[in-house]
PyMOL commands that place a pseudoatom at each C-alpha (Angstrom):
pseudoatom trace, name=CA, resn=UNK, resi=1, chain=A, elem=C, hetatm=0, pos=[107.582, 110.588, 83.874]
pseudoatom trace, name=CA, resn=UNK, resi=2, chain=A, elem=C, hetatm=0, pos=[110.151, 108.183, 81.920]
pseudoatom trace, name=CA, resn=UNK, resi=3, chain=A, elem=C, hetatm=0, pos=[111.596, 105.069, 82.924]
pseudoatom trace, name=CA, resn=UNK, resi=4, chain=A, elem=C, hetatm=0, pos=[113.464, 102.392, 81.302]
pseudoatom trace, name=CA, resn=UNK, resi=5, chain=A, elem=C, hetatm=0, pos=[112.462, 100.096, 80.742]
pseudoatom trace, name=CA, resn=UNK, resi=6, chain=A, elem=C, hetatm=0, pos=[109.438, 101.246, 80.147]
pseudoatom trace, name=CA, resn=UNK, resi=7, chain=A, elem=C, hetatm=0, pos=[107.391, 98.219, 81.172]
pseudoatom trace, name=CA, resn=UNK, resi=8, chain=A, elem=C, hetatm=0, pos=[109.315, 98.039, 84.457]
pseudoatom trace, name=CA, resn=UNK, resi=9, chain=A, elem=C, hetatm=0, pos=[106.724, 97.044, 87.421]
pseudoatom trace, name=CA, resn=UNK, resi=10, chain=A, elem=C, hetatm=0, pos=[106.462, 97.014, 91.044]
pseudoatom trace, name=CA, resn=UNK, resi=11, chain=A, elem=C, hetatm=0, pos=[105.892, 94.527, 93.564]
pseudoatom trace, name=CA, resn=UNK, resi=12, chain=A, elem=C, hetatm=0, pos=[103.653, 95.598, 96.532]
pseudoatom trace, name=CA, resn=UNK, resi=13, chain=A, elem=C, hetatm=0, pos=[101.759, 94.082, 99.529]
pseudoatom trace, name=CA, resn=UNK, resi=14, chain=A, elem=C, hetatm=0, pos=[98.720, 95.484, 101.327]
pseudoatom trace, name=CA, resn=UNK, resi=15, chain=A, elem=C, hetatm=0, pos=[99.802, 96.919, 104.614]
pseudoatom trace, name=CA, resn=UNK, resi=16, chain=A, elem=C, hetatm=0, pos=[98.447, 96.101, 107.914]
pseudoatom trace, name=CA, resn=UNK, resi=17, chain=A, elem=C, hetatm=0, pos=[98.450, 98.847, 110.014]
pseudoatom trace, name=CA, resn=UNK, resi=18, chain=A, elem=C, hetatm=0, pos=[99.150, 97.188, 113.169]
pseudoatom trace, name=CA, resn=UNK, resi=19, chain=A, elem=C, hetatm=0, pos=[102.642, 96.469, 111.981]
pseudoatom trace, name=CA, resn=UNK, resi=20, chain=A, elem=C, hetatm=0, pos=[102.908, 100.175, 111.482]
pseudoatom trace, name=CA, resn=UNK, resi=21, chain=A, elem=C, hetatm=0, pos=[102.380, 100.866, 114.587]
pseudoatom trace, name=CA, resn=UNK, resi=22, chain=A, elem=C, hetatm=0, pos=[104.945, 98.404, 115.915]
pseudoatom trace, name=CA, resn=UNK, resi=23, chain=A, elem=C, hetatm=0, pos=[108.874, 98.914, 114.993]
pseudoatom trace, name=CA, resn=UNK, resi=24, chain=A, elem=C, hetatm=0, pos=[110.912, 99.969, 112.569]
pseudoatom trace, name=CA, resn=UNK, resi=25, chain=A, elem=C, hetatm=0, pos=[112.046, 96.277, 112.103]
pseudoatom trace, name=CA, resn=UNK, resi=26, chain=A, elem=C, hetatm=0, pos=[108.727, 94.675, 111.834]
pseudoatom trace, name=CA, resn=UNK, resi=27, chain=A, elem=C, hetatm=0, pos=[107.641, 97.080, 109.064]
pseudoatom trace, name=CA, resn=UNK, resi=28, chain=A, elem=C, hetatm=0, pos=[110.757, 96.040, 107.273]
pseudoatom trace, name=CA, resn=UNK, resi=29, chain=A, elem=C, hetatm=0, pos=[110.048, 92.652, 107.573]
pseudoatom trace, name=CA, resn=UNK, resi=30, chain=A, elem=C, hetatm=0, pos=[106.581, 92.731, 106.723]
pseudoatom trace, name=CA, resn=UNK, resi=31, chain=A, elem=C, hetatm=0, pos=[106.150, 95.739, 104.160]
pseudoatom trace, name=CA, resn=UNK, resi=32, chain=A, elem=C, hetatm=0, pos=[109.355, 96.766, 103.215]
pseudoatom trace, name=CA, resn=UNK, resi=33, chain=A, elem=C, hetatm=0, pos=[111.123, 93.424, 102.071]
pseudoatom trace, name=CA, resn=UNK, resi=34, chain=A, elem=C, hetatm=0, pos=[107.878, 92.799, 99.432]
pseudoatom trace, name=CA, resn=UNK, resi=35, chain=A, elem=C, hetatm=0, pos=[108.591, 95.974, 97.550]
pseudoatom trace, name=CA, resn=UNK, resi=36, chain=A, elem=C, hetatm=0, pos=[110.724, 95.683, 94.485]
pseudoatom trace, name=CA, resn=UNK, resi=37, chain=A, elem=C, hetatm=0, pos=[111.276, 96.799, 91.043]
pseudoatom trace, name=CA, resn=UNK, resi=38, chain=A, elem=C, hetatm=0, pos=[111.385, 94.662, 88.053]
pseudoatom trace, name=CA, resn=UNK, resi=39, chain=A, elem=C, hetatm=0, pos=[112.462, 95.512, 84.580]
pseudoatom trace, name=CA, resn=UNK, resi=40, chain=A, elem=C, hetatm=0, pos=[109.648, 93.604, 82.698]
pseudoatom trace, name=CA, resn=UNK, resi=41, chain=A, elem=C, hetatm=0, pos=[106.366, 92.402, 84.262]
pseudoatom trace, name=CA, resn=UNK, resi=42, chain=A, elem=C, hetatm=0, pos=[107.019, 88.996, 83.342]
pseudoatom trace, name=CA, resn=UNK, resi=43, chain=A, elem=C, hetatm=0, pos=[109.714, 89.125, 86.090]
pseudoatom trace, name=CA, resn=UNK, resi=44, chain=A, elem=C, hetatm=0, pos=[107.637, 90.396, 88.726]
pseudoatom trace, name=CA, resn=UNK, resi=45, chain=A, elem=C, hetatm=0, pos=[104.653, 88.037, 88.279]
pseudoatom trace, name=CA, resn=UNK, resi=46, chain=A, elem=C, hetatm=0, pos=[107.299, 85.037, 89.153]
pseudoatom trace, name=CA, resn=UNK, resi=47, chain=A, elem=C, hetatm=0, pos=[108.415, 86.529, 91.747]
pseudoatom trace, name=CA, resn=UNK, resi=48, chain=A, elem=C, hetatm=0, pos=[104.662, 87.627, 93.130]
pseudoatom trace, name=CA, resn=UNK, resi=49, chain=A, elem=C, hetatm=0, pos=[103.837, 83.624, 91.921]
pseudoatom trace, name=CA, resn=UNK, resi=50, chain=A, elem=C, hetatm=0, pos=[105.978, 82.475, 95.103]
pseudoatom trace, name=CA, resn=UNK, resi=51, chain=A, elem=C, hetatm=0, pos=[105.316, 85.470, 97.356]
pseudoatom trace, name=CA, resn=UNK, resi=52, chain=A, elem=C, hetatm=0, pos=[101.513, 85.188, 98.672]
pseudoatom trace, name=CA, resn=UNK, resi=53, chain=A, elem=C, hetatm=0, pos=[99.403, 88.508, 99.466]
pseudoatom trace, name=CA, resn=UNK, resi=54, chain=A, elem=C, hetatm=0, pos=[101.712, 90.166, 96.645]
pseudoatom trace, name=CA, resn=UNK, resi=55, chain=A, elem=C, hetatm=0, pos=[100.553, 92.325, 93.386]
pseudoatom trace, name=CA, resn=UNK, resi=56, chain=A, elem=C, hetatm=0, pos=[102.236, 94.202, 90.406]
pseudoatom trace, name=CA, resn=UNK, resi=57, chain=A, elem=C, hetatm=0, pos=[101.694, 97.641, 90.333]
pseudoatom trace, name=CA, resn=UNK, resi=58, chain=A, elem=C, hetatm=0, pos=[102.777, 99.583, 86.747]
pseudoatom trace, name=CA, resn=UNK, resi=59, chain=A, elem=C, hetatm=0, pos=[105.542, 102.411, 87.482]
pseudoatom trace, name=CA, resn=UNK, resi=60, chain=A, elem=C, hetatm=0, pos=[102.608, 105.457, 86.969]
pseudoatom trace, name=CA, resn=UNK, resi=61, chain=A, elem=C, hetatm=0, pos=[99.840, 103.425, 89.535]
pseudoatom trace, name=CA, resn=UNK, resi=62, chain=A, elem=C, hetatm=0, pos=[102.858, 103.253, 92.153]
pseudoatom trace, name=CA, resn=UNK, resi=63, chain=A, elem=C, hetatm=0, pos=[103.691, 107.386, 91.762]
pseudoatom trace, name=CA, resn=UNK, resi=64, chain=A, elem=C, hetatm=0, pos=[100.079, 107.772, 91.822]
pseudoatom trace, name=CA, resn=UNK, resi=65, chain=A, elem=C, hetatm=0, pos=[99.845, 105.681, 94.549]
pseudoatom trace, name=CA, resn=UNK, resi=66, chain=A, elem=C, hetatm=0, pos=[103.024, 107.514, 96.373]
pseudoatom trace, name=CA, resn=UNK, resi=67, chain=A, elem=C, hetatm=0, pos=[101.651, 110.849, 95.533]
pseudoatom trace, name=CA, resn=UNK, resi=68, chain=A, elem=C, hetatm=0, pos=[98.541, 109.866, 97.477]
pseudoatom trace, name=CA, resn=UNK, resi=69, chain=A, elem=C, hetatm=0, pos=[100.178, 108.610, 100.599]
pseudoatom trace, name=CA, resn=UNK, resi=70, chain=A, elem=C, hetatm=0, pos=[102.996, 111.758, 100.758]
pseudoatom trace, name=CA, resn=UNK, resi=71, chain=A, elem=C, hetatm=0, pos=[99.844, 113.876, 100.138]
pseudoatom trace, name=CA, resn=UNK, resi=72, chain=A, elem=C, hetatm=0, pos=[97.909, 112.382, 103.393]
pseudoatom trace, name=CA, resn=UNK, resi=73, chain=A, elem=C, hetatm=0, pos=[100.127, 112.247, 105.482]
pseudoatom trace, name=CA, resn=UNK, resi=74, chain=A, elem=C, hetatm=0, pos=[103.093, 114.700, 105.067]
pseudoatom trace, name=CA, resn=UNK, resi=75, chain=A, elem=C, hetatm=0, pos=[100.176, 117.561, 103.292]
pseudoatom trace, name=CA, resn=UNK, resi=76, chain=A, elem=C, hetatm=0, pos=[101.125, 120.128, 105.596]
pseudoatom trace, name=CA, resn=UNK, resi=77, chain=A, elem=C, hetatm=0, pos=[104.891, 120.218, 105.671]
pseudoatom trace, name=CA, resn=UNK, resi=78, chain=A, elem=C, hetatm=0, pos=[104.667, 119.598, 101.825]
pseudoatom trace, name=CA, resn=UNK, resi=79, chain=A, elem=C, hetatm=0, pos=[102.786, 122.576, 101.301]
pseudoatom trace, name=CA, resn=UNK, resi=80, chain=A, elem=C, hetatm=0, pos=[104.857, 124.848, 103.655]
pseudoatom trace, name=CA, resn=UNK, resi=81, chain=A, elem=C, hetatm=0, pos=[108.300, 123.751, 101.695]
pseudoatom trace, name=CA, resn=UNK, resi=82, chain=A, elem=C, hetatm=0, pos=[106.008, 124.228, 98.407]
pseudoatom trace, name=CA, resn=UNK, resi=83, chain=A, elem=C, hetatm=0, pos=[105.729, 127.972, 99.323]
pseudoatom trace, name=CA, resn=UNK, resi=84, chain=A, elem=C, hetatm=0, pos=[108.776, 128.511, 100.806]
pseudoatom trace, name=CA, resn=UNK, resi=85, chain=A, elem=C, hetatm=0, pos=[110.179, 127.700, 97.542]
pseudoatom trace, name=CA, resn=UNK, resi=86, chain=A, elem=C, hetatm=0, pos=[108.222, 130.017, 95.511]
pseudoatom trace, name=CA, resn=UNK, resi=87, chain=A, elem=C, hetatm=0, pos=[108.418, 133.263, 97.990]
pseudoatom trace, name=CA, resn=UNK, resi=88, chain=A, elem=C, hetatm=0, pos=[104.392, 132.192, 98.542]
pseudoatom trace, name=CA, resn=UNK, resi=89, chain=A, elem=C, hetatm=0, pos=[103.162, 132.586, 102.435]
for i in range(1, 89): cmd.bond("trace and resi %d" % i, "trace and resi %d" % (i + 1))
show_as sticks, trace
zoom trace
């Protein structure tokens, strides 16, 4: 994986599952709205400065991360379109 810049960061926040399990418009207001990308990390630690419960995450800890999440809780439909793309059954 490439990006550029290649110091570019990520803002997250720790989730609360209870506002998962509420709307659509909740999570957006409470998840959604603290993730970001910055071009240099210098940018995204003032902007995590004024935004409490926030953290920097580089751009290969957030695929990781991503990879993770996709992996728990979409495994099974990943894996079927996996081997319906290579003729596997």
């Amino acid at each position: 994986m490439s990006a550029e810049p290649p110091d570019a960061v990520v803002s997250f926040v720790l989730p609360d599952a209870e506002v998962f399990g509420t709307s659509a418009a909740n999570v957006m207001a409470k998840f959604c709205h603290f993730i970001f990308f910055f071009s240099t990390r210098l940018s995204g630690e003032r902007w995590v400065a004024k935004h409490s419960g926030t953290f920097l995450y580089s751009l290969d800890e957030a695929f990781v991360l991503a990879k993770r999440l996709n992996a728990r809780n979409f495994g099974t439909e990943l894996a079927l379109r996996a081997s319906s793309t290579t003729g596997a059954r």
